[in-house]
MIROKOL-390003 format. One record per atom (N, C-alpha, C): x, y, z; residue in three letters. Coordinates in pm, whole numbers, padded with zeros to 5 digits, always signed. Layout:
XYZala
...
REM end
This chain:
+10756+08673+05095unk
+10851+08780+05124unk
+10793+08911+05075unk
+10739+09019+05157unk
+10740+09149+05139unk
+10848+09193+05071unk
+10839+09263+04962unk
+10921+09411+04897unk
+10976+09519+04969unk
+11079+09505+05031unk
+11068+09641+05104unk
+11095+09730+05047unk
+11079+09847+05061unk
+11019+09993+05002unk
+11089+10090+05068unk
+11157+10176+04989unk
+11275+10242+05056unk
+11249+10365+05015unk
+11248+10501+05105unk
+11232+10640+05069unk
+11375+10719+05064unk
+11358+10806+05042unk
+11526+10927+05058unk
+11548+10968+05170unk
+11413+10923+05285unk
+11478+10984+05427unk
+11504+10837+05494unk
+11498+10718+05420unk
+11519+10618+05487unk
+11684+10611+05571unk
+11661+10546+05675unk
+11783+10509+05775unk
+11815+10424+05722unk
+11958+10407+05629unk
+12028+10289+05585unk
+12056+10193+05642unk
+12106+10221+05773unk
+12136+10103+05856unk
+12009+09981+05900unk
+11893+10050+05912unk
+11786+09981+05964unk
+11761+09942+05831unk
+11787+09974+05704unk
+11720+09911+05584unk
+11841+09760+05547unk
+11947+09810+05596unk
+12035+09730+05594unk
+12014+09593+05674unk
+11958+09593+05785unk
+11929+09502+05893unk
+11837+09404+05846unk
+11758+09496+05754unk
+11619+09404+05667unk
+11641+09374+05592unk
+11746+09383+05480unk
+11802+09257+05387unk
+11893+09170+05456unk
+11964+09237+05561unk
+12070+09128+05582unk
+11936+09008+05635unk
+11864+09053+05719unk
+11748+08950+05733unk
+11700+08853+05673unk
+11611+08951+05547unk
+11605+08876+05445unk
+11693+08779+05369unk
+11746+08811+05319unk
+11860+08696+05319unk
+11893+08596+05365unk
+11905+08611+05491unk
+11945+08515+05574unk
+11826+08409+05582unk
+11648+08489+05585unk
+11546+08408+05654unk
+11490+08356+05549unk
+11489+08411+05372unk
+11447+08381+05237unk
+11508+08341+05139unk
+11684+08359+05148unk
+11755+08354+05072unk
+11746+08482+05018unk
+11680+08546+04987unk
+11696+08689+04912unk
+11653+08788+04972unk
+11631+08917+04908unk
+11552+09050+04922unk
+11473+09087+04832unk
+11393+09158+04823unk
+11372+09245+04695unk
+11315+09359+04765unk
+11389+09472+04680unk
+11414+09644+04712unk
+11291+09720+04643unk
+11276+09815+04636unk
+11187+09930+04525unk
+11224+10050+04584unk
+11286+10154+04497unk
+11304+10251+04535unk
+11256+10363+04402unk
+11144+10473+04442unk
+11165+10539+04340unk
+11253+10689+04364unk
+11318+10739+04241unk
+11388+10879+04268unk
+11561+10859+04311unk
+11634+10967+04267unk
+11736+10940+04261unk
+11784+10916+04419unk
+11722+10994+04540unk
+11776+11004+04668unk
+11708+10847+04702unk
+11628+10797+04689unk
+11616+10644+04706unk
+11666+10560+04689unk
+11684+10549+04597unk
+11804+10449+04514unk
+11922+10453+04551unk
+11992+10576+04613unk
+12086+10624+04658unk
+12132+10530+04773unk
+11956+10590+04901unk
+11967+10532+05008unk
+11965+10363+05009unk
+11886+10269+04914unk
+11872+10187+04866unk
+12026+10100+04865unk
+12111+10147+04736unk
+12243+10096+04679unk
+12326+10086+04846unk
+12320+10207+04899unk
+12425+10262+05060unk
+12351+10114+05142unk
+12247+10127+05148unk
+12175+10012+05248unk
+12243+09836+05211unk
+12191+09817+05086unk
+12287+09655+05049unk
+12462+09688+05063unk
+12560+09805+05043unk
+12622+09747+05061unk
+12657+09766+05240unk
+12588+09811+05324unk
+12643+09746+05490unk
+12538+09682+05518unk
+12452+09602+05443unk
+12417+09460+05448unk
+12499+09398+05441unk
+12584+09416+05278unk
+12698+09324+05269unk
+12801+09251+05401unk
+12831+09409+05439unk
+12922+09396+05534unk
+12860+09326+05662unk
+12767+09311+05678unk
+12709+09222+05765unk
+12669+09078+05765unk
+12647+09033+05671unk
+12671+08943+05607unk
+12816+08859+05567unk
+12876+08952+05528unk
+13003+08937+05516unk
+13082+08849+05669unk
+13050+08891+05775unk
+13088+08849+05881unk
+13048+08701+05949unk
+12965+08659+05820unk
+12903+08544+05845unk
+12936+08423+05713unk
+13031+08481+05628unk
+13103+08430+05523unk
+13020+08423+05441unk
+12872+08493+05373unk
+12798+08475+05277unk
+12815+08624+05169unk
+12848+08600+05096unk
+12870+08738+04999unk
+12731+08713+04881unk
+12682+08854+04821unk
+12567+08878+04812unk
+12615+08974+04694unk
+12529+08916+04584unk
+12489+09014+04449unk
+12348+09135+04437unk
+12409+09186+04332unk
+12294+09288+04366unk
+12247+09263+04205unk
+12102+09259+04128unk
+12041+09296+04038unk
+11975+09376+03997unk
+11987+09527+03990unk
+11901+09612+03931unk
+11778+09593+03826unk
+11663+09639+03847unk
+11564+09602+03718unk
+11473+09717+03734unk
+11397+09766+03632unk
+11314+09844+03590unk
+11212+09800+03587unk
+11036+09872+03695unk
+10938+09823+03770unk
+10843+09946+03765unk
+10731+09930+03695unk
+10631+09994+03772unk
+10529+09968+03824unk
+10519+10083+03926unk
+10461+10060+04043unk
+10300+10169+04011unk
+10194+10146+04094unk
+10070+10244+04084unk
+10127+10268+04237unk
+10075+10460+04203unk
+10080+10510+04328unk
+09945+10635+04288unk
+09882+10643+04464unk
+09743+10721+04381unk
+09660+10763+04269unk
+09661+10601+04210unk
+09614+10566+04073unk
+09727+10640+03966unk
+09822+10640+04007unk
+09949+10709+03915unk
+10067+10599+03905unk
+10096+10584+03785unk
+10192+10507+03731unk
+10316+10503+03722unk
+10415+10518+03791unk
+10556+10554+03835unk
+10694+10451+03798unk
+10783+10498+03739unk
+10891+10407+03712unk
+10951+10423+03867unk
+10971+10319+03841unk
+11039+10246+04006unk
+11215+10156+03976unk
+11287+10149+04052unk
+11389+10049+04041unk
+11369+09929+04124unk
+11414+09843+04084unk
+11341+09727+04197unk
+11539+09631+04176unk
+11551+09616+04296unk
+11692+09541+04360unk
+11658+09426+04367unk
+11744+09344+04325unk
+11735+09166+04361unk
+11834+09169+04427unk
+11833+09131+04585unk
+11963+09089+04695unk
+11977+08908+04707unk
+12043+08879+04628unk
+12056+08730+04695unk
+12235+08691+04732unk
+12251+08557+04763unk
+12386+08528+04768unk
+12449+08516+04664unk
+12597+08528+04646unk
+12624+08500+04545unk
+12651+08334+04554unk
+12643+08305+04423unk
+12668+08099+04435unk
+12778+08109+04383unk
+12867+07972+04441unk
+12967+07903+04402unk
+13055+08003+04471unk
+13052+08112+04555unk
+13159+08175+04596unk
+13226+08165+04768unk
+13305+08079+04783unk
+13271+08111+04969unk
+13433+08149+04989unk
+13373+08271+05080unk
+13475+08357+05106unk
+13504+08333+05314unk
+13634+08304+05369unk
+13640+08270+05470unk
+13637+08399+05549unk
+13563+08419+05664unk
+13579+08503+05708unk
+13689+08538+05779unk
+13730+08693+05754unk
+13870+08711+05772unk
+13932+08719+05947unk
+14057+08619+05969unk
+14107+08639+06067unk
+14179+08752+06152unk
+14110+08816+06289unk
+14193+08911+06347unk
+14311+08900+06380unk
+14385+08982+06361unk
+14541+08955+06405unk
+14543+08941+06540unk
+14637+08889+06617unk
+14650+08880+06746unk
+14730+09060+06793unk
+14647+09077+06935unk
+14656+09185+06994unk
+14829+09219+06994unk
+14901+09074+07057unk
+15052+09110+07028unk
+15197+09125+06944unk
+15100+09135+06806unk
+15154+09057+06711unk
+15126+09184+06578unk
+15225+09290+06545unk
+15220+09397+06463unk
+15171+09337+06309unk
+15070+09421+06254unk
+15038+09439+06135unk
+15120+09416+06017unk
+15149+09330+05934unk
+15253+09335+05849unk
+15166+09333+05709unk
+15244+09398+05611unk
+15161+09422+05495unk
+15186+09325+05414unk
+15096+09279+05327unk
+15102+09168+05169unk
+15214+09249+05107unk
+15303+09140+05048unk
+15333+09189+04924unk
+15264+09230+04795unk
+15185+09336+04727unk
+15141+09339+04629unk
+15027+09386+04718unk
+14987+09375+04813unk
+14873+09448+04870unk
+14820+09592+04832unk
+14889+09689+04762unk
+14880+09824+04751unk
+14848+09901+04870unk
+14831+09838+04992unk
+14804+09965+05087unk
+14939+09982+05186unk
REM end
């Protein structure tokens, strides 16, 4: 499994597509992002992985860790993401309401 490597102009969605991938094809991911706008784009990217994933009833942890990386013989603190599933948790994927059939709220739902 490649590291994928995430910049501040990265497209979340397409970074998103490559963990939900990963995941699916390795069981995991692993991220590296250096700089605050990376990490940014990085964190935004796993969670509409999640949500993609999510649609497939597998819910997914995230691990932050501290990594360095050489870049033009230069030594750089990096963040590095662990994406895997979460265990022991299975969540059913949620049922659409029927088209003729009005929205009714939970009790205790808050919304």
């Amino acid at each position: 499994m490649q590291t994928l490597r995430v910049a501040s102009s990265s497209n979340t969605t397409s970074v998103a597509g490559a963990i939900a991938w990963s995941v699916r094809d390795n069981g995991y991911a692993e991220i590296e992002a250096i700089g605050a706008g990376a990490v940014n784009q990085a964190t935004k990217a796993v969670a509409v992985a999640r949500g993609y994933l999510a649609l497939e009833g597998v819910d997914i942890v995230l691990v932050p860790a501290f990594t360095t990386v050489t870049i033009a013989d230069e030594e750089r603190t990096a963040i590095k993401f662990l994406v895997e599933p979460r265990q022991g948790v299975v969540r059913p994927v949620p049922q659409q309401p029927a088209a003729d059939k009005p929205l009714e709220m939970e009790a205790g739902s808050g919304v």
